[in-house]
N, C-alpha and C positions, 0 to 999 in steps of 0.2 A: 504494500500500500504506500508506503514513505518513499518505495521508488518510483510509483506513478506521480507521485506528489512534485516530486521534484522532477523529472522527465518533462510534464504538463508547465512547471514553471519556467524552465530553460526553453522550453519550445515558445512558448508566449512571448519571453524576450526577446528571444533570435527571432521570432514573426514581427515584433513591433519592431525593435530595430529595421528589419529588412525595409519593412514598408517606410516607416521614417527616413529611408536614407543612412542613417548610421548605423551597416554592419560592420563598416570599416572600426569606428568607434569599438563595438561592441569584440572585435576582433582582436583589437590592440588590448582591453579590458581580461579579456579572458587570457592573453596570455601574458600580461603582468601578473595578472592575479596564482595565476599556475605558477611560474617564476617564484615568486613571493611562498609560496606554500610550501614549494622544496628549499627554499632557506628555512623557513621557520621550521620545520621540518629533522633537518638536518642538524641546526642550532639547539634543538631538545635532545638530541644522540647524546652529548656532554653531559646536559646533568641525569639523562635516565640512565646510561652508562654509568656515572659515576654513584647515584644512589642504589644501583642494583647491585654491581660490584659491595659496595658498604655495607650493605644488607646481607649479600650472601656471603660474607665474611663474615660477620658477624654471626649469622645461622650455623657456620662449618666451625668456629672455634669455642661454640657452645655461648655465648655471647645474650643470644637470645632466649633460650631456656633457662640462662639466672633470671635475667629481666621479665619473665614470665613466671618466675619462681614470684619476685617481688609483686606481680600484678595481679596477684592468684585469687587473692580476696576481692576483689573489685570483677577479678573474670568472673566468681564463683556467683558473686549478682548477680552480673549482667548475662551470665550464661549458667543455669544451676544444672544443666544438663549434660552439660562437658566433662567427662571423666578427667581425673587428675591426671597429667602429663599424655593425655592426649595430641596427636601430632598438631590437630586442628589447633588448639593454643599458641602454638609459636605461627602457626602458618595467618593467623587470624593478629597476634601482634603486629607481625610484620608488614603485615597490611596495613595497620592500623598507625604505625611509624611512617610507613611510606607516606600514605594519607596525609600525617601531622605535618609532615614537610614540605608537600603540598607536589608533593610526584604522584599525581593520583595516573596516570599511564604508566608508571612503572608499579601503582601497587597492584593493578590488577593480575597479573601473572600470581602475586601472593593471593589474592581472594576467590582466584580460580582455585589453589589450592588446597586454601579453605574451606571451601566450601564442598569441592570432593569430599575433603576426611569429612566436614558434619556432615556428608550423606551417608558416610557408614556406617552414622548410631542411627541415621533415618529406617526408622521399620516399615512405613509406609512410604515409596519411593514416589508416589502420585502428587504427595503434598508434603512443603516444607514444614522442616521441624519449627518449635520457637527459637532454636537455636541459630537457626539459619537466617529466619524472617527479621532477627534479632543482627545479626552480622550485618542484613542489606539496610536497614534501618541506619543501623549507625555511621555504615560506608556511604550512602546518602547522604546525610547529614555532614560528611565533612570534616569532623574536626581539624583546623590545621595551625599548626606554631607559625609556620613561617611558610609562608606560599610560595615558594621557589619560579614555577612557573610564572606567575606573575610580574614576581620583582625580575626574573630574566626581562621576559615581556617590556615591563616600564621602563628597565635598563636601555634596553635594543632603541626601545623610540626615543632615548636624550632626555628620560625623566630628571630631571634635578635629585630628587629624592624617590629613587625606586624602593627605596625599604617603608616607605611612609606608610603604605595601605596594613602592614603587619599588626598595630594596636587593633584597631578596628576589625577587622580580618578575625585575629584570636576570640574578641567578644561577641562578630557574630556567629562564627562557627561552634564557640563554647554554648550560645543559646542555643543553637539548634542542635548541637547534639544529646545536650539534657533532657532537650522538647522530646526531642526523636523516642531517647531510650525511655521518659516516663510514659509515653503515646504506647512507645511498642509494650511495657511492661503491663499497662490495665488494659488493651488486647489480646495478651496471649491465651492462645488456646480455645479464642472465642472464632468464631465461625460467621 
């Protein structure tokens, strides 16, 4: 459906154009625009490169399973369904760091992870667990320290101050991930 959507809208433009006279315009447009996408493209390589590398060093010299040690009471709220030292724990931190630093295209390889292992406490493979439904909530929501992406971003375009948007950034993301896990916690289990 999303790809008739967009099909239907590219076509309508290259019809107005044409008739208007400027497909030439519309010609030069598209391939700036293509240009511009494999830079910014290619300019994300560096730090998702460099946060996956950190992460999976950090996952191979046991790094993450202390930190997961430390998080254990707060996982055991948020997740009362997660057997202790479950792989999903570190796979669902890691996520959840990647997240905070605002590589949300490098955490997803962790929350595909994640989300495998909480399919294997799933007994009903048709419908997610609360454990699960409880992970997309929270990866929704966002949390992030420090938005990476972004500050690249407002760096690339000559921001004066590309770390500015990080206060505000933390306290709205802190909102919404409270919202998020109080919302997901007085649904669970409800249908």
């Amino acid at each position: 459906m999303l790809n008739t959507i967009w099909f239907i809208m590219i076509f309508v433009g290259i019809l107005y154009g044409a008739l208007t006279g400027n497909l030439g315009e519309i010609n030069n447009i598209i391939l700036k625009e293509a240009q511009e996408g494999v830079s910014f493209a290619i300019s994300l390589i560096g730090i998702m490169g460099f946060w996956l590398g950190l992460m999976n060093i950090a996952e191979k010299s046991g790094l993450i399973k202390n930190i997961a040690k430390g998080f254990r009471p707060i996982m055991k709220i948020i997740f009362p369904d997660i057997p202790r030292n479950h792989p999903a724990e570190s796979w669902i931190l890691m996520n959840f760091i990647a997240n905070m630093f605002g590589v949300g295209n490098g955490a997803t390889a962790f929350g595909l992870k994640a989300m495998k292992e909480l399919n294997t406490l799933n007994t009903n493979k048709k419908r997610a667990t609360n454990a699960m439904a409880m992970f997309l909530i929270i990866n929704m929501s966002s949390l992030q320290l420090v938005p990476l992406t972004v500050v690249k971003l407002r760096h690339d375009y000559g921001s004066i101050n590309p770390t500015g948007t990080i206060g505000i950034t933390l306290l709205a993301t802190s909102l919404s991930t409270i919202i998020a896990i109080i919302i997901g916690k007085l649904l669970e289990g409800k249908d």
